[in-house]
C-alpha positions as CSV (number, residue, x, y, z in Angstrom):
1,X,0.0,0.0,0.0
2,X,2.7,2.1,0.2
3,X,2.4,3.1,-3.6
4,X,-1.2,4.0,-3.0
5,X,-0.7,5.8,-0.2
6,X,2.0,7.9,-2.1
7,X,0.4,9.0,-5.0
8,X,-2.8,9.7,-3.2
9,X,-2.2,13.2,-3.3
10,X,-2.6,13.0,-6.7
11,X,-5.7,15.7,-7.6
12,X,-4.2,18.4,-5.2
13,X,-3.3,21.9,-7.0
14,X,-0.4,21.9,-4.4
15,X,1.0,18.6,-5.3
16,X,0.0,18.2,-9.2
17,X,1.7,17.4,-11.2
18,X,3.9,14.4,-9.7
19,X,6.8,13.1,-10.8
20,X,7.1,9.1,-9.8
21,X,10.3,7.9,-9.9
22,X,10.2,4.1,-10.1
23,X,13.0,2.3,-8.4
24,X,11.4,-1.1,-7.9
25,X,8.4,-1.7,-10.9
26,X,5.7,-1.4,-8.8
27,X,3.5,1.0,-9.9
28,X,0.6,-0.8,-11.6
29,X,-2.0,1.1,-9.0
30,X,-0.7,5.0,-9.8
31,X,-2.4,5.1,-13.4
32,X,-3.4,9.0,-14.1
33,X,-2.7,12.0,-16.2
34,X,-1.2,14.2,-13.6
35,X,1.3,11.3,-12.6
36,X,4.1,10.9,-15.1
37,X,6.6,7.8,-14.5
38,X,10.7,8.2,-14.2
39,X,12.7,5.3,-14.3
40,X,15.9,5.4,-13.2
41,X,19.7,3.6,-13.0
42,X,19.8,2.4,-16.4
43,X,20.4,4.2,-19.8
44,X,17.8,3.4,-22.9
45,X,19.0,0.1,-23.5
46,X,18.1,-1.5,-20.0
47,X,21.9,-1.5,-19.0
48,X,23.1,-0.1,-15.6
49,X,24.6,3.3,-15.8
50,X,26.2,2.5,-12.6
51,X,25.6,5.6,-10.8
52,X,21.9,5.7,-9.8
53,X,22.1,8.2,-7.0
54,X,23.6,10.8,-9.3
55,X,20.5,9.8,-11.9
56,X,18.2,10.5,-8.8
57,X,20.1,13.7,-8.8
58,X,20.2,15.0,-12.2
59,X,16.3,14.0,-12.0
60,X,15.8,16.8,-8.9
61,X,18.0,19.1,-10.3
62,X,15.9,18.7,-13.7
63,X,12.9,19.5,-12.0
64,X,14.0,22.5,-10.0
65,X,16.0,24.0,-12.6
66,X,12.4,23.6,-15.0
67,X,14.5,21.8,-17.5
68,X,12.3,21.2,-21.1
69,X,9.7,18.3,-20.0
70,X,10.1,19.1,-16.3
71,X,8.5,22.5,-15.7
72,X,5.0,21.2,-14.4
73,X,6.2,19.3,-11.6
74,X,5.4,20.3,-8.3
75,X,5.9,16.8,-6.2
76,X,8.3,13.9,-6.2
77,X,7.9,10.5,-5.1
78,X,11.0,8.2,-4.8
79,X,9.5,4.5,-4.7
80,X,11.5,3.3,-2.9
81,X,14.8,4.0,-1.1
82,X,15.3,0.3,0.1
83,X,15.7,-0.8,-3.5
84,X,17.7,2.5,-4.2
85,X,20.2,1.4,-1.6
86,X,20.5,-2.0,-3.0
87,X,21.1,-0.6,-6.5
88,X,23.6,1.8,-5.3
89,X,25.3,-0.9,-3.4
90,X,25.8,-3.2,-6.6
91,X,26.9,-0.2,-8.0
92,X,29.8,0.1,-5.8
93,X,30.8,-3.2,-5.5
94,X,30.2,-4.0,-9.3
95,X,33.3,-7.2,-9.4
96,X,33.6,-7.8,-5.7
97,X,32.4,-11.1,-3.6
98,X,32.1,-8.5,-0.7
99,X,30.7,-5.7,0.5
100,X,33.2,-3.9,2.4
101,X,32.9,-0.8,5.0
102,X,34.8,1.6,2.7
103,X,32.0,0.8,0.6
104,X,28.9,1.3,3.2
105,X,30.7,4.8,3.6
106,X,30.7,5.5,0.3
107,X,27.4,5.3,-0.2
108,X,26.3,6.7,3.0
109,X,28.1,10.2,1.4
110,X,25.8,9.7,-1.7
111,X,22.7,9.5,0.0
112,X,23.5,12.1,2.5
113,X,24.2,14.5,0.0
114,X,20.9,13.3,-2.1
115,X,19.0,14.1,1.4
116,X,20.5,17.7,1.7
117,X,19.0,18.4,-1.6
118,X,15.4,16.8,-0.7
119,X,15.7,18.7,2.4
120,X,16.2,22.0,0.5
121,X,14.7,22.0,-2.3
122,X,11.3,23.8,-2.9
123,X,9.0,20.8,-3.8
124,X,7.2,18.4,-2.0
125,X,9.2,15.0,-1.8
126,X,7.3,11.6,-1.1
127,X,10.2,8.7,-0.7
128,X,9.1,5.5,0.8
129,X,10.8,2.3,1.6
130,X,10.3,-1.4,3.0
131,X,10.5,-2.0,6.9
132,X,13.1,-3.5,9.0
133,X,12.6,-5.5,12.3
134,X,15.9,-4.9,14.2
135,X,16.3,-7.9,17.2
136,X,18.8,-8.6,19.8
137,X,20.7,-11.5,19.7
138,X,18.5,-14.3,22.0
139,X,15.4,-12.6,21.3
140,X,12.9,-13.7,19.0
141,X,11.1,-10.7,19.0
142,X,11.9,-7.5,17.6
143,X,13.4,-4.3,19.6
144,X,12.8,-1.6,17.0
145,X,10.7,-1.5,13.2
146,X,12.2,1.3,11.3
147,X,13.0,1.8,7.4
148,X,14.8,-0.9,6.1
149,X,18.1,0.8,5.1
150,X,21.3,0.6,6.6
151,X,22.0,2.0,10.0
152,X,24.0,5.2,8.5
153,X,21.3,5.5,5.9
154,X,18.6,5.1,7.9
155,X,19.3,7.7,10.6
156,X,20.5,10.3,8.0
157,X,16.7,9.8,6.4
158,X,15.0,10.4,9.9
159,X,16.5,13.3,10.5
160,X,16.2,14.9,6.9
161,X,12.4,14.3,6.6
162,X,9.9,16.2,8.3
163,X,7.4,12.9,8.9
164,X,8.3,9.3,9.2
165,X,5.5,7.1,9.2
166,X,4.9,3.6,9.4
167,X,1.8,2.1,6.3
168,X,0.6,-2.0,8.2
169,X,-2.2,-3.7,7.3
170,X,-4.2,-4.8,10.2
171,X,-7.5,-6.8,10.1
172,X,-7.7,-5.8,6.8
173,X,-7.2,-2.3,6.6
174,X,-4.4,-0.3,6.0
175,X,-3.4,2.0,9.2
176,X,-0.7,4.8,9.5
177,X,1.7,5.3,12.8
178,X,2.6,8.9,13.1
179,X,5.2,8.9,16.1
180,X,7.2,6.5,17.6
181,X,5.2,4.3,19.7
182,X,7.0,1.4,21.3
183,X,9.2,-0.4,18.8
184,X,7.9,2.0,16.0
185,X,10.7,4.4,14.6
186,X,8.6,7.3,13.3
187,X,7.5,10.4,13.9
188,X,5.9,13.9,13.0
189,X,7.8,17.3,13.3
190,X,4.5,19.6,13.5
191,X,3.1,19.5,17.3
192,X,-0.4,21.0,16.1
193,X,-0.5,18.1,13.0
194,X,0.4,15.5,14.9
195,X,-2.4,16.7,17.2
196,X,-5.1,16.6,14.4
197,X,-3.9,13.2,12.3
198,X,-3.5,11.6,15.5
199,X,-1.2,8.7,16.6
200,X,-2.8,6.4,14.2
201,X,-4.8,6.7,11.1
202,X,-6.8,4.4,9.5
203,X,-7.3,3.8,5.5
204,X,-4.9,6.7,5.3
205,X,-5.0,9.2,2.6
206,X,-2.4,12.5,1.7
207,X,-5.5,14.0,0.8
208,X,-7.3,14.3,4.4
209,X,-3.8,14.4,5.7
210,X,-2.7,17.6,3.9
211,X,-5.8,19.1,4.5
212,X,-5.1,18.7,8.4
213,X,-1.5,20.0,7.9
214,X,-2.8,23.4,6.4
215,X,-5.4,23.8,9.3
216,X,-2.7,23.4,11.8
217,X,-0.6,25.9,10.4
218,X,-3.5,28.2,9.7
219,X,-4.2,27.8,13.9
């Protein structure tokens, strides 16, 4: 659901038109006019170009420099960064059996310096990504869900996002956690929106959930 739930905005003046960068295929349920697909990480022939961070950013800077084909765009969505990771990863270690630390670091730079430009630039910016359960060793259950990055990568997304939430289906429905509750990694920088959205939302839509974040800054 978490492509759903991303391009749900779709329809908004303040988010139209959206840009959906596709990192892993899965984007059969985003079908409309005012979303307009990206692929990334390989060139026109389907081979890797080997550098699919700096795609992501010559993508951004496309968009915020109105480049020809990119002027209407007033959202991104980067689906998803798990997969983005991975692809960067292979990148690096494109020959090796191993992945090594140098490595890790390597592309912990890249994607710190891809944040700083999500975290400055003048759009709105939708990234999502799989979960992780983090555990202890001799414990079977988990001490901590968060994104499903590594532990550099990870951290450096919480803190360069204004809202991490957590998309679970339960009994059927899909439900939204909006700050960390117990082993839940996530949170909501606006005291007055997390307020009104509350600490979890059911059948979650950005729609109703943008509409909430204007009234608490109109309070």
């Amino acid at each position: 659901g978490k492509t759903t739930l991303a391009s749900s905005c779709a329809g908004l003046p303040e988010f139209d038109n959206i840009l959906f960068i596709n990192i892993d295929k899965g984007t059969l349920s985003i079908q409309g006019s005012n979303i307009q697909e990206v692929a990334i990480g390989t060139d026109e022939q389907g081979i890797s170009t080997k550098s699919i961070l700096k795609d992501l950013e010559d993508v951004i800077f496309s968009v915020l420099s109105k480049k020809p084909g990119y002027e209407k765009f007033k959202t991104i969505v980067v689906d998803n960064l798990t997969e983005l990771q991975v692809k960067d990863l292979e990148d690096l270690t494109t020959g090796k059996d191993l992945i090594g630390q140098q490595d890790y670091g390597k592309d912990l730079k890249k994607f710190r310096k891809v944040l700083s430009l999500i975290r400055d630039a003048p759009l709105n910016v939708i990234l999502t990504a799989q979960l992780k359960k983090v555990f202890e060793e001799g414990n079977p259950n988990p001490k901590e869900i968060r994104p499903s990055l590594t532990t550099g990568v990870g951290n450096a997304v919480m803190e360069a996002v204004d809202h991490v939430w957590f998309l679970f289906m339960k009994d059927g429905k899909r439900q939204l956690i909006t700050k960390k509750a117990g082993i839940v990694k996530a949170k909501t920088r606006n005291a007055k929106f997390q307020t009104l959205i509350g600490e979890k939302v059911e059948d979650p839509d950005l729609k109703t959930i943008y509409a909430k974040l204007v009234q608490a800054t109109e309070q």
